[in-house]
C-alpha positions as CSV (number, residue, x, y, z in Angstrom):
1,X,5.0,87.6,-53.6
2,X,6.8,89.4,-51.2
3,X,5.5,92.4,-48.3
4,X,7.5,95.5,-48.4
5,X,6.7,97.3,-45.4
6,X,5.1,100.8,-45.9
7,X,7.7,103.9,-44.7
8,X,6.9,105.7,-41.6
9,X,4.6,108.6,-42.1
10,X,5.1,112.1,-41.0
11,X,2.9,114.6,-40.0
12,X,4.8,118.1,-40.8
13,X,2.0,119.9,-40.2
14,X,2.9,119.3,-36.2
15,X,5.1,122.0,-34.4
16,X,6.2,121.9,-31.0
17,X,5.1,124.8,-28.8
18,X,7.8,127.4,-27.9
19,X,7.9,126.7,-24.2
20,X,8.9,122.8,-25.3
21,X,11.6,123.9,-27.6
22,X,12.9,126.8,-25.1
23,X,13.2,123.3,-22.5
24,X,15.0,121.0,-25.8
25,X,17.8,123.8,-25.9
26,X,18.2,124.2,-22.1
27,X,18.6,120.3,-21.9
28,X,20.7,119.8,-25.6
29,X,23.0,122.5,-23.9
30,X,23.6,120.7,-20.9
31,X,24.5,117.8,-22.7
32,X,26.8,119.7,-25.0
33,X,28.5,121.2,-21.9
34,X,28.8,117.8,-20.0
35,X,30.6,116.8,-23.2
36,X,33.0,119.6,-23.6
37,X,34.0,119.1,-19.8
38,X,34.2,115.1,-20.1
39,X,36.4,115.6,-23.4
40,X,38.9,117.8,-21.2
41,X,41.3,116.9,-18.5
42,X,40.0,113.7,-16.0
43,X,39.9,116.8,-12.9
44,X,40.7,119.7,-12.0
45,X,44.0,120.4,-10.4
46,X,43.7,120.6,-6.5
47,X,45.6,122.5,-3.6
48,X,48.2,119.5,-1.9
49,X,46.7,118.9,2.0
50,X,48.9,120.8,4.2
51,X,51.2,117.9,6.2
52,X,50.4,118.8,10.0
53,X,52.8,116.9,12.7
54,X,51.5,115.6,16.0
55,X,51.4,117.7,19.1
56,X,54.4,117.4,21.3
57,X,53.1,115.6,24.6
58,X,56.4,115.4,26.9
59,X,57.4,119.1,27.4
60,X,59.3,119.6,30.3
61,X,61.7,122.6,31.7
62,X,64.4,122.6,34.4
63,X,66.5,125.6,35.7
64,X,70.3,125.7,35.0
65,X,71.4,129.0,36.0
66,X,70.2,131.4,34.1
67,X,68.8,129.6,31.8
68,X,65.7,127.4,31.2
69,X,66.3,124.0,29.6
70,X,63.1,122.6,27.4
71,X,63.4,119.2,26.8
72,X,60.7,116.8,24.1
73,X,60.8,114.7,21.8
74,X,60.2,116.0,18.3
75,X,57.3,114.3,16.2
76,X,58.4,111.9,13.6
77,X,54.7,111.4,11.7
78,X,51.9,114.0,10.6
79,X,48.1,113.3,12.2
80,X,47.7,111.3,9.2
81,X,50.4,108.7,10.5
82,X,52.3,109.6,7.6
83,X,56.0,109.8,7.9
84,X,57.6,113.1,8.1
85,X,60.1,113.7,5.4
86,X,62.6,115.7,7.6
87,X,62.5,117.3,10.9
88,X,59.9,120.1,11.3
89,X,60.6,123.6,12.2
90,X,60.1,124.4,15.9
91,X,58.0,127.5,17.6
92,X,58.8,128.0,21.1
93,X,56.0,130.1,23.1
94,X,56.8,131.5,26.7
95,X,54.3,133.6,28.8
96,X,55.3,135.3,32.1
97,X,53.4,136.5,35.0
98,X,53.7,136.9,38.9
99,X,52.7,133.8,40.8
100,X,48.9,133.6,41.2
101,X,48.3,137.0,39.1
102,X,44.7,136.4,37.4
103,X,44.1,136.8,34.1
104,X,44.2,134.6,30.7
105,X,47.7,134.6,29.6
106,X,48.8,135.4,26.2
107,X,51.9,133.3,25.1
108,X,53.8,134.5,22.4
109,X,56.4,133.1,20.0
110,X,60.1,134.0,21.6
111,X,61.8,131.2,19.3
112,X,61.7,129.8,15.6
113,X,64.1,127.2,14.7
114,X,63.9,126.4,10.9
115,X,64.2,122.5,10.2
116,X,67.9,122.9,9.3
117,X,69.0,123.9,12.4
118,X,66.9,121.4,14.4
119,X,69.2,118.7,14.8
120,X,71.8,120.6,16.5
121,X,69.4,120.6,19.4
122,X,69.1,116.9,19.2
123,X,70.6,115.0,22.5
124,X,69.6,111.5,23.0
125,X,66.7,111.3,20.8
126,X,65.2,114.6,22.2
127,X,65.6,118.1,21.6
128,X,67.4,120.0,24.4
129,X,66.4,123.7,23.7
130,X,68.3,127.1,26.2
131,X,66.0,129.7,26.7
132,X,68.6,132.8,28.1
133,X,66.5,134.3,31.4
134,X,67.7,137.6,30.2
135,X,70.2,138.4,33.1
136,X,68.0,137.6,35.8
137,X,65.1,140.2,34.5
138,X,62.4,137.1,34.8
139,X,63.7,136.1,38.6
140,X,60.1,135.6,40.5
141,X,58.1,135.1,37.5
142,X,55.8,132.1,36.8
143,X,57.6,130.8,32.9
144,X,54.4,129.1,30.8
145,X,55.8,127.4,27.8
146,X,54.2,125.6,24.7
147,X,55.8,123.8,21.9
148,X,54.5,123.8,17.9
149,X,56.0,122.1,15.0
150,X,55.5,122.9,11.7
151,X,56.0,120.6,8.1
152,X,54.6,123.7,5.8
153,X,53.8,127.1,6.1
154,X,50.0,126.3,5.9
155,X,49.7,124.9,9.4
156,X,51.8,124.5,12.6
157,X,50.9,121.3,14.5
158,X,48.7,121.8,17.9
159,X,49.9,122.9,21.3
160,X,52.1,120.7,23.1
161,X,51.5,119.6,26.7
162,X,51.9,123.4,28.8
163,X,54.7,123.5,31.2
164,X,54.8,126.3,34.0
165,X,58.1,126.9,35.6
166,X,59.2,129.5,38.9
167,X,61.9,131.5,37.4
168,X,64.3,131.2,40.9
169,X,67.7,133.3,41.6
170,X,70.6,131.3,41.1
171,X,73.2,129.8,43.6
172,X,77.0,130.1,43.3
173,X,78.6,127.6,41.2
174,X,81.6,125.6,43.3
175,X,85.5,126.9,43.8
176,X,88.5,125.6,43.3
177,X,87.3,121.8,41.8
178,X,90.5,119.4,42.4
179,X,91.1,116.1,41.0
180,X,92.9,112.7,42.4
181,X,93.9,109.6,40.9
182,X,93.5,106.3,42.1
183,X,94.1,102.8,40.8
184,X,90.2,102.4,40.7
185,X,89.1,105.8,40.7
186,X,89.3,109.8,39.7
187,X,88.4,111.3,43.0
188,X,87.1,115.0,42.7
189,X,86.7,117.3,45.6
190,X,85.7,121.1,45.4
191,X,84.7,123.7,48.2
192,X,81.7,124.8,49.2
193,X,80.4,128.3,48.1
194,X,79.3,130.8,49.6
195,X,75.5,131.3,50.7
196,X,73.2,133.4,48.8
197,X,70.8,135.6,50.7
198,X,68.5,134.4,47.8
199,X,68.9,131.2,48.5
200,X,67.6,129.4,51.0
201,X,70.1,126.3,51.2
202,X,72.5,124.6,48.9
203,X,70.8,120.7,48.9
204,X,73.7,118.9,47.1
205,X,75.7,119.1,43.8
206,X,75.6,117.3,40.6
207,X,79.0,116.6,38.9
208,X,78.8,116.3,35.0
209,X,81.6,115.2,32.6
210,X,82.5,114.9,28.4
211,X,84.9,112.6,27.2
212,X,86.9,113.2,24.8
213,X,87.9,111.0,21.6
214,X,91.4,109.5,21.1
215,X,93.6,111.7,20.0
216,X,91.6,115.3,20.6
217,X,93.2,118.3,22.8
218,X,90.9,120.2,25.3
219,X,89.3,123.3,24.2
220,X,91.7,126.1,24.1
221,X,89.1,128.1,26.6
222,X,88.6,125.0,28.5
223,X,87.7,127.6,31.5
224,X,84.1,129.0,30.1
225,X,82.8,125.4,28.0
226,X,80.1,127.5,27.0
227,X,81.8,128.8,24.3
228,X,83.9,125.9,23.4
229,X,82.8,123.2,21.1
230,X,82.5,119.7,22.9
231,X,82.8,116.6,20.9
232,X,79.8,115.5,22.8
233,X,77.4,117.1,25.4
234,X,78.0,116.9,29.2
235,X,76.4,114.3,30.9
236,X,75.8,113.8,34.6
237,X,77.5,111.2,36.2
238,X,75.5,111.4,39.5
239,X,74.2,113.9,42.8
240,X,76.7,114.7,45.4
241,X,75.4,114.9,48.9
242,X,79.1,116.3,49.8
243,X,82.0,118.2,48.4
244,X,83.3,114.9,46.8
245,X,82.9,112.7,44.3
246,X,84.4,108.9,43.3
247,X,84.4,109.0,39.4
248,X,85.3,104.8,39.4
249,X,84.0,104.6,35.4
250,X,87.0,105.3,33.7
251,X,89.7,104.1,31.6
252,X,93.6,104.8,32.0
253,X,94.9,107.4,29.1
254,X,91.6,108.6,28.2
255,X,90.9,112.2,28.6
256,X,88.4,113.8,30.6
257,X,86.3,117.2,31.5
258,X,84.7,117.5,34.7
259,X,82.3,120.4,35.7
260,X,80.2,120.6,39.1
261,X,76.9,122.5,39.4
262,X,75.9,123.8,43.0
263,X,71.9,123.0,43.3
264,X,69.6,124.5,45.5
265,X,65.7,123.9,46.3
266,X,62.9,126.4,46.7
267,X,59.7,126.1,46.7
268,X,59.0,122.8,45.8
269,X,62.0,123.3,42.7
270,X,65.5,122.8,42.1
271,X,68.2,124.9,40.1
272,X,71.3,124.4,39.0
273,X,74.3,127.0,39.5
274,X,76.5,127.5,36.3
275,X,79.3,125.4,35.7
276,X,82.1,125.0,38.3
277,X,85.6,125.7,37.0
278,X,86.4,122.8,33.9
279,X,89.0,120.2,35.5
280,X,91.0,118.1,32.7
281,X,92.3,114.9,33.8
282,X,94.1,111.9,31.8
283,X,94.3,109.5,34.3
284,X,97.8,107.2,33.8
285,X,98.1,104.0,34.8
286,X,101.1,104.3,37.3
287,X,99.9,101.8,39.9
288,X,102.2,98.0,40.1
289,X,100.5,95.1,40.6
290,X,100.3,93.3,43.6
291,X,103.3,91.3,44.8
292,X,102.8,87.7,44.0
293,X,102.2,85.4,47.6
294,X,103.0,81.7,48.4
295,X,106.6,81.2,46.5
296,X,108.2,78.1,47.0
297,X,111.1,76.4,46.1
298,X,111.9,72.6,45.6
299,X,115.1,70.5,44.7
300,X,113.2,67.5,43.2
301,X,115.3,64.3,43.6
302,X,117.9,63.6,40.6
303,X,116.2,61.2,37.6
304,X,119.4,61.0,35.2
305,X,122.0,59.7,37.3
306,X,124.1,62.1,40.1
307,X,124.8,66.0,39.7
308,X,128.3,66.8,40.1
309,X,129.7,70.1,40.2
310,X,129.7,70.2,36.7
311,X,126.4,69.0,35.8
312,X,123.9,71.3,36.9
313,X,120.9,71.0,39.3
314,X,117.5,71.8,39.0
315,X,115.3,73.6,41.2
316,X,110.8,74.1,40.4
317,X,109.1,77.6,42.0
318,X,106.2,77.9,41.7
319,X,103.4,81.2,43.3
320,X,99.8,82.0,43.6
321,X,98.1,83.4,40.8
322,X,97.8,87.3,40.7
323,X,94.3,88.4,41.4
324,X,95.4,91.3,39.1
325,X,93.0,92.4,36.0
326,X,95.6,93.3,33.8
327,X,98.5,91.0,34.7
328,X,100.9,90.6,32.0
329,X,103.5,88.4,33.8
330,X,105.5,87.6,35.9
331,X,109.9,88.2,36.2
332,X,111.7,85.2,38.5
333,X,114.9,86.9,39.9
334,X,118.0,84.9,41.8
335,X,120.6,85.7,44.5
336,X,123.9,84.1,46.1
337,X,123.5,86.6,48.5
338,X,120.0,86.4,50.7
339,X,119.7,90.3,51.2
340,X,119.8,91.4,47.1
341,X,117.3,90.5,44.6
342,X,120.3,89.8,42.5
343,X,119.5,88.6,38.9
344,X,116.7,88.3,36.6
345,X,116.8,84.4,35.1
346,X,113.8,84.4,32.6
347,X,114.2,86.8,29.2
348,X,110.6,86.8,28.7
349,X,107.5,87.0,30.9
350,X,106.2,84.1,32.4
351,X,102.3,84.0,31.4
352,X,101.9,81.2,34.5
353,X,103.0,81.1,37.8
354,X,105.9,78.4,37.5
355,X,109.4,78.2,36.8
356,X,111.9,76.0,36.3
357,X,115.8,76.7,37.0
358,X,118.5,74.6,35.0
359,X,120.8,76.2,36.2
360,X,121.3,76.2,39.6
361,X,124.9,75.1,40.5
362,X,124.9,72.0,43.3
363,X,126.4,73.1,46.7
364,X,124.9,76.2,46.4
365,X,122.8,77.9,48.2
366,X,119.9,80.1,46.5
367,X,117.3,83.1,47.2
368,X,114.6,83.5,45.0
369,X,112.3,86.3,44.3
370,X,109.3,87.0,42.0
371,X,107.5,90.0,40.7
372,X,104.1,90.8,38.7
373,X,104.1,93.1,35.8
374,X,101.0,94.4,34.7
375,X,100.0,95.4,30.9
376,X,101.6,99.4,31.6
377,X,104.5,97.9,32.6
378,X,104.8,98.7,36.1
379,X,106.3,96.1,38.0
380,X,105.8,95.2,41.5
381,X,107.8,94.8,44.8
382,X,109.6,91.6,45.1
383,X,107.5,88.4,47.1
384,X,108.3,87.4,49.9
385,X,112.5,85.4,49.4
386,X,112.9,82.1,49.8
387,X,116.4,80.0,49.9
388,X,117.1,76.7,49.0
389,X,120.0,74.7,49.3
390,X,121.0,72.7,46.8
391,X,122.8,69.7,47.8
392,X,126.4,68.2,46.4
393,X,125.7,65.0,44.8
394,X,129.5,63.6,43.9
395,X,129.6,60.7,42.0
């Protein structure tokens, strides 16, 4: 016999209250609503974070006459340490006031350079940025600049470092630059200007220079390099305590701009006059070599039997070796007559100091001479002669 179990009974005489179903819905259309919105897209779409570079921290400003020069380097990653796709836009801020005037200052943007144009400003991994004085209108003024950058148009990065700067009046830029060459250097000399009232002294100068590449010509306006286009910036070869200058780091048939700045000091800063008159040299190498020291001659004894006047003789030279750098060789000349440098004997440059002469007739008497030649091909004066006899050996 087998149990069936009985079917659940219901009471449908019960009714739940109003207030209990009113709570049911509430809660069966939450449920219903937390469906619909898990059925839909996995989020909504949010705003990307605005990329924000880091703060420039090396800000600094020099005077070149009438000009301020801001130097930093730009920022390469966001505060997140993320990688900057490209070069952010730069916001330049400059406040003026008199030195030790009061007050909060209120810097305001003078300069927005749009990421495009930022790496024409770029010089030696830093950007090197002119702010124009205006003709001298901001001479006596304290110059407060801060740097932004900016990756989007939500945010700019923070302040940079703040740089404060004496705006100072400007000295005269050297006369007439001139220009020597040397075998080891391009010497430069230049007068000395005249004195300011403005200025108190002139401490020194600074000489600058561009090379240019193989092949290029000067600017056609080589006189104002401000408005020529330099294959590369100018860069300073040194300070000049005097109106000279010994340029000694240079290469023959290279071409070469020189410029020299006056610079004076006040109050505890320098500045730079404007560019001197450009000077264009190409140095040529027109300098001979050194003449060769310690010739000497020698008859060695006969090895093959006696020289006649018909066999001939043979006589060994031999030199020092020319300290010269860029030697190429070395020409071995011969005389019958002890006052003329008479012939040259060797075709081809000897790469050693030595030679041999087969030819040397016996019963003669001999003057050699020998020359360097460097790789220009200027040759030098003659050594020091020496004569050799060279004796009659008759059978």
């Amino acid at each position: 016999m087998r149990l069936v179990p009985a079917p659940p009974r219901f009471d449908f005489k019960m009714r739940p209250s109003p207030h209990s179903f009113a709570k049911m819905c509430a809660s069966l259309s939450l449920l219903a609503c937390a469906w619909i919105a898990g059925c839909a897209a996995p989020g909504a779409p949010t705003p990307p974070k605005a990329i924000v570079p880091k703060a420039v921290t090396d800000l600094a400003a020099h005077q070149q006459a009438s000009s301020m020069i801001l130097t930093f380097t730009p920022p390469k990653q966001s505060v997140d340490n993320e990688k900057l796709a490209e070069r952010p836009d730069l916001e330049i801020f400059r406040a003026e006031r008199q030195p030790g005037a009061p007050g909060k200052l209120a810097p305001r943007l003078v300069y927005s350079v749009p990421s495009a144009l930022v790496e024409s400003y770029m010089k030696n991994g830093q950007i090197e940025f002119r702010d124009s004085l205006e003709s001298g209108s901001l001479t006596g003024q304290e110059l407060v600049y801060t740097v932004r950058t900016r990756a989007s148009k939500k945010r700019a990065s923070e302040d940079s470092n703040v740089v404060s700067v004496l705006a100072l009046p400007v000295p005269s830029a050297p006369s007439e630059v001139r220009s020597t060459v040397t075998e080891t250097a391009i010497e430069l000399s230049w007068s000395q200007p005249a004195q300011s009232s403005a200025i108190n002294t002139i401490s020194g100068y600074r000489v600058y220079r561009v090379e240019l590449p193989p092949g290029t010509a000067p600017p056609a306006n080589v006189s104002d390099l401000s408005q020529s286009k330099l294959p590369a910036p100018l860069e300073m070869l040194g300070p000049a305590p005097t109106t000279s200058f010994r340029d000694s780091n240079f290469s023959f048939d290279t071409t070469y701009i020189y410029v020299v700045r006056s610079v004076a000091d006040e109050q505890g800063q320098s500045v730079e006059s404007a560019d001197s008159t450009p000077v264009v040299v190409t140095p040529k190498d027109v300098f001979p070599p050194a003449a060769p020291l310690g010739l000497v001659a020698v008859v060695p004894p006969a090895t093959e039997g006696p020289a006649t006047l018909q066999t001939p003789a043979r006589v060994e030279l031999s030199w020092g070796i020319s300290p010269e750098l860029d030697l190429s060789g070395y020409w071995v000349y011969r005389s019958e007559q002890p006052d003329t440098p008479g012939q040259r004997l060797n075709a081809q440059l000897l790469l050693t100091p030595a030679f041999r002469d087969t030819t040397a007739v016996p019963g003669q008497r001999y003057t050699y001479r020998v020359s360097a030649v460097d790789r220009a091909g200027n040759e030098s004066s003659f050594s020091s002669p020496v004569s050799v006899d060279v004796p009659r050996r008759d059978p």
